[in-house]
BALOBA-1460 file (C-alpha; in Angstrom, 3 decimals):
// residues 192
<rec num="1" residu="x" x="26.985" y="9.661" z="-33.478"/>
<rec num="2" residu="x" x="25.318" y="6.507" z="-32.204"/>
<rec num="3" residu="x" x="24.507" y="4.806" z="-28.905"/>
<rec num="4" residu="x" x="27.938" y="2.305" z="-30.044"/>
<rec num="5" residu="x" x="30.004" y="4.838" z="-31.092"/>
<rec num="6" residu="x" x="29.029" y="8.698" z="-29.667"/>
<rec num="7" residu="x" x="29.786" y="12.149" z="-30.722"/>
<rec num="8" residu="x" x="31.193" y="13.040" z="-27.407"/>
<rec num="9" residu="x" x="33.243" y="10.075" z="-26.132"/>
<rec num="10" residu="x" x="36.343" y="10.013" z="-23.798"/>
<rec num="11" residu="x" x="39.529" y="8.415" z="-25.213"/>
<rec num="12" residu="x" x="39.919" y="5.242" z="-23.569"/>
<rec num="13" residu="x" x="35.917" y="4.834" z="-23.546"/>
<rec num="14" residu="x" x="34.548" y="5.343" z="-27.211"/>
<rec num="15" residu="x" x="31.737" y="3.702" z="-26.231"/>
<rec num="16" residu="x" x="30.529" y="6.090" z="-23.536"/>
<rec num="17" residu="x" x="29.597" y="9.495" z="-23.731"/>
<rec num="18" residu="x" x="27.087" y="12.115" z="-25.370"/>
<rec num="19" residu="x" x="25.311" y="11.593" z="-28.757"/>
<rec num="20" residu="x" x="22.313" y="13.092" z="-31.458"/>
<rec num="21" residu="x" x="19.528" y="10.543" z="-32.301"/>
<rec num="22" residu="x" x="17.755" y="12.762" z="-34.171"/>
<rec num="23" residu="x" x="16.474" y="16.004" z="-34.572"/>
<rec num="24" residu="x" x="16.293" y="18.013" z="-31.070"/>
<rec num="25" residu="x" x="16.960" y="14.920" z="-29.204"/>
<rec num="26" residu="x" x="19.818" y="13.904" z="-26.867"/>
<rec num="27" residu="x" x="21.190" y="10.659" z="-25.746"/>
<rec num="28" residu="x" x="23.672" y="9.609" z="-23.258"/>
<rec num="29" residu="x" x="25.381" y="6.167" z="-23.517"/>
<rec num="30" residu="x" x="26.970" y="3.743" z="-21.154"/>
<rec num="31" residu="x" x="28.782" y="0.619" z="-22.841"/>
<rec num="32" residu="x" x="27.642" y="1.308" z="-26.154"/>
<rec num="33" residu="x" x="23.843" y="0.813" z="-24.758"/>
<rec num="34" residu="x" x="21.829" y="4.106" z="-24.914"/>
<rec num="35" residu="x" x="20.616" y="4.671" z="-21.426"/>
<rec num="36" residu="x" x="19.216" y="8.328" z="-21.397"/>
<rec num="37" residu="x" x="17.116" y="9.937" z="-24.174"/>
<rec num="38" residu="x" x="15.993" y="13.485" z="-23.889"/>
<rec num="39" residu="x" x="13.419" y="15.443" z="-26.600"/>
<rec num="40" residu="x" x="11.772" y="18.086" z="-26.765"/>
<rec num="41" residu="x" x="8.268" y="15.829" z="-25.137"/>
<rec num="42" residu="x" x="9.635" y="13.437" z="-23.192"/>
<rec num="43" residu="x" x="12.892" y="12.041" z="-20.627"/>
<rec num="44" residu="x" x="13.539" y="8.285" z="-20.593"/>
<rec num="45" residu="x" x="15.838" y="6.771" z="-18.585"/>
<rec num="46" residu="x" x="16.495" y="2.580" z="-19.342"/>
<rec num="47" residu="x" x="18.275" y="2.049" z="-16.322"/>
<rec num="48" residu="x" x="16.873" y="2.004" z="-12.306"/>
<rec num="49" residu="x" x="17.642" y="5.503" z="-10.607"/>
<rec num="50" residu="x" x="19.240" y="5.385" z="-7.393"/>
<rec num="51" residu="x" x="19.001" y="8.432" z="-4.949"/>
<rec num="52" residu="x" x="20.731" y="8.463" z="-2.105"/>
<rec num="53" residu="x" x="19.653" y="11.519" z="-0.749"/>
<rec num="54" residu="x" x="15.559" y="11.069" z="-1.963"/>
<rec num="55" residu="x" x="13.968" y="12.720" z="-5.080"/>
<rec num="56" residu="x" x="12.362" y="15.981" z="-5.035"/>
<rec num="57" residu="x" x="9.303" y="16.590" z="-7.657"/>
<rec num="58" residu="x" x="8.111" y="19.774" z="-8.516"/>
<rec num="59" residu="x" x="9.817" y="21.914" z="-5.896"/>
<rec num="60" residu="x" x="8.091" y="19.878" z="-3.147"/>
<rec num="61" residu="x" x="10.300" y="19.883" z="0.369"/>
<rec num="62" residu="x" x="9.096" y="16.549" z="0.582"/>
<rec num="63" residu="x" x="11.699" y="13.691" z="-0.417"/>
<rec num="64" residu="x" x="10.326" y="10.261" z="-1.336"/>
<rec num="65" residu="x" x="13.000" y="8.714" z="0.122"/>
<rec num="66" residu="x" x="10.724" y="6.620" z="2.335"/>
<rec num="67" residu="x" x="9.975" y="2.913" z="1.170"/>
<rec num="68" residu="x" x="9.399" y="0.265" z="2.821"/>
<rec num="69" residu="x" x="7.859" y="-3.604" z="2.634"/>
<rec num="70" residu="x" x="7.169" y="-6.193" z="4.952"/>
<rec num="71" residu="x" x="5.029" y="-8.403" z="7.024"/>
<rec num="72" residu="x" x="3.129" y="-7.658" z="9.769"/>
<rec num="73" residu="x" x="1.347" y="-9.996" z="12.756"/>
<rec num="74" residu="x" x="-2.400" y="-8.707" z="13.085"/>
<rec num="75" residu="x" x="-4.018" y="-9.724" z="16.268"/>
<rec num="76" residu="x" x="-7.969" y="-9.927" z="16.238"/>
<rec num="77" residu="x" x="-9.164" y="-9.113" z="19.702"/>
<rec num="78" residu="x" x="-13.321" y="-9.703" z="20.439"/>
<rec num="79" residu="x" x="-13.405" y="-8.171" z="23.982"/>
<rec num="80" residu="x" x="-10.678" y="-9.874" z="25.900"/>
<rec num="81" residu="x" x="-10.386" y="-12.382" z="23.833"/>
<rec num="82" residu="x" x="-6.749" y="-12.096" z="21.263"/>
<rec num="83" residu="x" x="-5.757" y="-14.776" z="19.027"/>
<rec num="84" residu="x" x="-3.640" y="-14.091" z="15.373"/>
<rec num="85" residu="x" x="-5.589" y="-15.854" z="13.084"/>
<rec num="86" residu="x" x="-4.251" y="-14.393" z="9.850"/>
<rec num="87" residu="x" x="-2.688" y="-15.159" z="6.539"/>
<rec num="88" residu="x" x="-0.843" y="-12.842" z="3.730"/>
<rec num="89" residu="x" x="-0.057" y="-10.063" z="5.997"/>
<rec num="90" residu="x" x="1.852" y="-7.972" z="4.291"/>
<rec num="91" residu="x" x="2.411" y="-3.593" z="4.536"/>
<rec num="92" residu="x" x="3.684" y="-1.162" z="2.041"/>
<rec num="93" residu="x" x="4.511" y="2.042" z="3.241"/>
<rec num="94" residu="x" x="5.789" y="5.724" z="0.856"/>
<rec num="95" residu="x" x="6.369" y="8.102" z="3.091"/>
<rec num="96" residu="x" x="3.443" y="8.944" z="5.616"/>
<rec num="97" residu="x" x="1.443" y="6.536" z="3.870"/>
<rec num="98" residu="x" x="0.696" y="2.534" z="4.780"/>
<rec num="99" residu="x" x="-1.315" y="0.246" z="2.559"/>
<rec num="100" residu="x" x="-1.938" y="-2.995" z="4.678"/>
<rec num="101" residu="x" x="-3.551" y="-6.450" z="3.465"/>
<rec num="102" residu="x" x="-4.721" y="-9.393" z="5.236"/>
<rec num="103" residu="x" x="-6.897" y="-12.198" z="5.122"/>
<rec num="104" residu="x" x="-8.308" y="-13.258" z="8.548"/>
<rec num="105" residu="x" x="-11.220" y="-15.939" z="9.177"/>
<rec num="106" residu="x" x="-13.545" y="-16.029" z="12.069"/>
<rec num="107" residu="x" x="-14.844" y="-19.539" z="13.385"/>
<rec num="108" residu="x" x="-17.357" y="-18.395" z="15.561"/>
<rec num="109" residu="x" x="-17.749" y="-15.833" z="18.305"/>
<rec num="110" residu="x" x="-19.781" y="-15.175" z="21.485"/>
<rec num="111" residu="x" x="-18.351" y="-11.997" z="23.084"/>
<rec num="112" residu="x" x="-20.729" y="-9.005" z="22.672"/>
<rec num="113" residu="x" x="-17.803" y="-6.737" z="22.557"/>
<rec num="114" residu="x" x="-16.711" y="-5.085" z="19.225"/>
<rec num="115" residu="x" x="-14.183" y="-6.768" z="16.479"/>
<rec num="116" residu="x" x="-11.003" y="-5.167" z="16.529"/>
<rec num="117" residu="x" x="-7.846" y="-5.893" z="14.434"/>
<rec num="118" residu="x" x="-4.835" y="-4.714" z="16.085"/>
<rec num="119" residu="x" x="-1.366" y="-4.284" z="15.674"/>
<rec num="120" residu="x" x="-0.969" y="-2.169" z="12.815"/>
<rec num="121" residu="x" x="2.574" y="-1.541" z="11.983"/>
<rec num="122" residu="x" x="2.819" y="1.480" z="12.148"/>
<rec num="123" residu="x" x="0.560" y="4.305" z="14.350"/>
<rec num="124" residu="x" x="-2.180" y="6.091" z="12.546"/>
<rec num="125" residu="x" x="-1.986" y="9.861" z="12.404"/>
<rec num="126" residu="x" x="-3.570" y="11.474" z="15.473"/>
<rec num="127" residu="x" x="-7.054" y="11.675" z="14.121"/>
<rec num="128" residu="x" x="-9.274" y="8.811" z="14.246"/>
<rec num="129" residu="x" x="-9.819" y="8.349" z="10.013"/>
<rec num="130" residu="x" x="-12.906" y="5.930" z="8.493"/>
<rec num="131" residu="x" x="-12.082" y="3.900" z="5.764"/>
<rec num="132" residu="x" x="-13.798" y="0.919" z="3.527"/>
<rec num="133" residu="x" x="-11.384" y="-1.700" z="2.730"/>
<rec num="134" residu="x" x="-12.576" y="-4.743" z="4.166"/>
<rec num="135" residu="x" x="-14.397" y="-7.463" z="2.121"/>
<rec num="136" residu="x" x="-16.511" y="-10.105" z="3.666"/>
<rec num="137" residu="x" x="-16.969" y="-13.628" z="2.582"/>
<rec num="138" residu="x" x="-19.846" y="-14.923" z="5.202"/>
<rec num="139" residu="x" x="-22.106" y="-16.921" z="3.025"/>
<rec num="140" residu="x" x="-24.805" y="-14.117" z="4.177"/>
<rec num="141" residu="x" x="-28.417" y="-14.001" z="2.101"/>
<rec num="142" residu="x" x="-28.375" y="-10.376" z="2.815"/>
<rec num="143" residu="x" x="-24.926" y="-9.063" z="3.059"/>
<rec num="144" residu="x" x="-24.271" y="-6.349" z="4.711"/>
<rec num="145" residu="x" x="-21.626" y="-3.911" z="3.915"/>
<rec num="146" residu="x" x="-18.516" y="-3.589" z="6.475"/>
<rec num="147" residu="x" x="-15.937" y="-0.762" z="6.806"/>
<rec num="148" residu="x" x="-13.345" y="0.176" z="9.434"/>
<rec num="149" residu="x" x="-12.127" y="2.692" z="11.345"/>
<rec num="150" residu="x" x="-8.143" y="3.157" z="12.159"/>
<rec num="151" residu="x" x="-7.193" y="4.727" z="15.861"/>
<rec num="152" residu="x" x="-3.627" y="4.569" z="16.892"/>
<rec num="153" residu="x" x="-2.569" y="1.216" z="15.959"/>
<rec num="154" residu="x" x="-6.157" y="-0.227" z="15.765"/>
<rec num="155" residu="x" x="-9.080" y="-0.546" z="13.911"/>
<rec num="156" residu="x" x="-12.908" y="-1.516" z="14.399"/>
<rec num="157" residu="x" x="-15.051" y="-3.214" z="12.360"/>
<rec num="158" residu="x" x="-18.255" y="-1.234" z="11.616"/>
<rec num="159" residu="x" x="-21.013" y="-2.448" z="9.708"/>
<rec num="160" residu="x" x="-23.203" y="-1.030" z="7.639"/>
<rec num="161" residu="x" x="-26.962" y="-1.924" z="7.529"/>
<rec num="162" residu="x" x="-27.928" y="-3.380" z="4.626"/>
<rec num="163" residu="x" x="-31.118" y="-1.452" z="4.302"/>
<rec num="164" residu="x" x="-32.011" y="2.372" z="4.883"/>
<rec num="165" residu="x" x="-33.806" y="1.514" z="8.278"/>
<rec num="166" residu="x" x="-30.808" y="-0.016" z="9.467"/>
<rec num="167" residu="x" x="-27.910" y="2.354" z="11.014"/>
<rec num="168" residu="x" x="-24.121" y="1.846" z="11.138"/>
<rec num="169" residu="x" x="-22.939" y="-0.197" z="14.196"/>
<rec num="170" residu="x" x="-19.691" y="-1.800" z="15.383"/>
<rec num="171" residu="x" x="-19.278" y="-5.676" z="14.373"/>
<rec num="172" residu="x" x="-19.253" y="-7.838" z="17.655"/>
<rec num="173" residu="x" x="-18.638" y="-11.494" z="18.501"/>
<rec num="174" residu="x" x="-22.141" y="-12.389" z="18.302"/>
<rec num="175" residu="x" x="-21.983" y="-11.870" z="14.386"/>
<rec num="176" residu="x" x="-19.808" y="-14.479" z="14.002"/>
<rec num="177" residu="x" x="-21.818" y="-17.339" z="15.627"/>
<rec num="178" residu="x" x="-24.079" y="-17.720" z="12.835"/>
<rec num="179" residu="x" x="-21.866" y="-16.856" z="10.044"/>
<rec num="180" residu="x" x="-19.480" y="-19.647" z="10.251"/>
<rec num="181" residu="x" x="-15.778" y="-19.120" z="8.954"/>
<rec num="182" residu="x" x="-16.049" y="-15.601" z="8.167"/>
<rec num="183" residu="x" x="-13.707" y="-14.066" z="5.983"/>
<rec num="184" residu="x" x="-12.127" y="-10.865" z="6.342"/>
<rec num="185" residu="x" x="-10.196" y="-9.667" z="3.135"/>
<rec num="186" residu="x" x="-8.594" y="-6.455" z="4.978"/>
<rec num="187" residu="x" x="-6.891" y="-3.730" z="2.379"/>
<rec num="188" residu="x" x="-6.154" y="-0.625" z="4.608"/>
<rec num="189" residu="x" x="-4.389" y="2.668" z="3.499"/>
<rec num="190" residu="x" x="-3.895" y="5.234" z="6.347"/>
<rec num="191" residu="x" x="-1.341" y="8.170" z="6.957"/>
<rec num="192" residu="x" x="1.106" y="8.225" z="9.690"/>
């Protein structure tokens, strides 16, 4: 048989059904189109799949049944100071796991209190977790190298000291006063 015209049809639907491509293979055909094709090294399928009830891989208890996508409203909060100065905002999240980006810039800053970003959308996992993911544009000679870490629905800015004499510290408001219009490219993955 062919994809058009299948071995295994029904008789008011010739052009659906079960058919042979070839040797050890298997195909399955909607409309005349072929839309599953099984061998003995590989399973494609030319049409989305739709689970309503999640797919299970590999005997795991765990469904992914869990997308989502969106935009979220950071807050940037230098001691008691909060404004949202943010653009592209945007979350993915697969189960327990969240993969935020944003792009945030800093005019200037005279708080000595840390740099947080806040307002995650969704609350990390009960242990406080480091991560890199934050690029800085600051028009520094000697850039240093920034990182975060992720507490509830949180994070700090650390920074990293761009030599071996210099240790890790948090990034406060007084960084930003001579770094004018900092820029903050934030890419953040944390569990839930």
């Amino acid at each position: 048989g062919t994809a058009a015209l299948p071995t295994h049809s029904f008789y008011s639907d010739t052009n659906t059904g079960m058919y042979r491509p070839g040797v050890d293979n298997l195909g399955f055909t909607v409309g005349g189109q072929s839309k599953v094709f099984l061998s003995t090294t590989q399973f494609n399928v030319a049409t989305p799949i739709v689970a309503q009830q999640g797919i299970k891989l590999g005997g795991n208890a765990i469904a992914l049944d869990d997308y989502e996508e969106g935009t979220w409203t950071p807050q940037m909060e230098i001691g008691s100071n909060v404004t949202t100065t943010s653009s592209n905002s945007v979350y993915t999240k697969i189960g327990n796991v969240v993969h935020v980006h944003s792009e945030v810039t800093f005019a200037t800053g005279t708080s000595t209190a840390s740099v947080k970003l806040k307002n995650l959308p969704f609350t990390v996992s009960s242990t406080v977790r480091y991560f890199r993911g934050v690029s800085v544009n600051d028009y520094a000679v000697n850039p240093e190298r920034y990182y975060i870490y992720v507490n509830g629905t949180d994070c700090v800015f650390r920074v990293m000291g761009n030599t071996t004499s210099t240790g890790s510290r948090n990034l406060n408001g007084s960084d930003l006063v001579d770094n004018f219009n900092m820029i903050f490219f934030i890419h953040i993955t944390y569990r839930i």
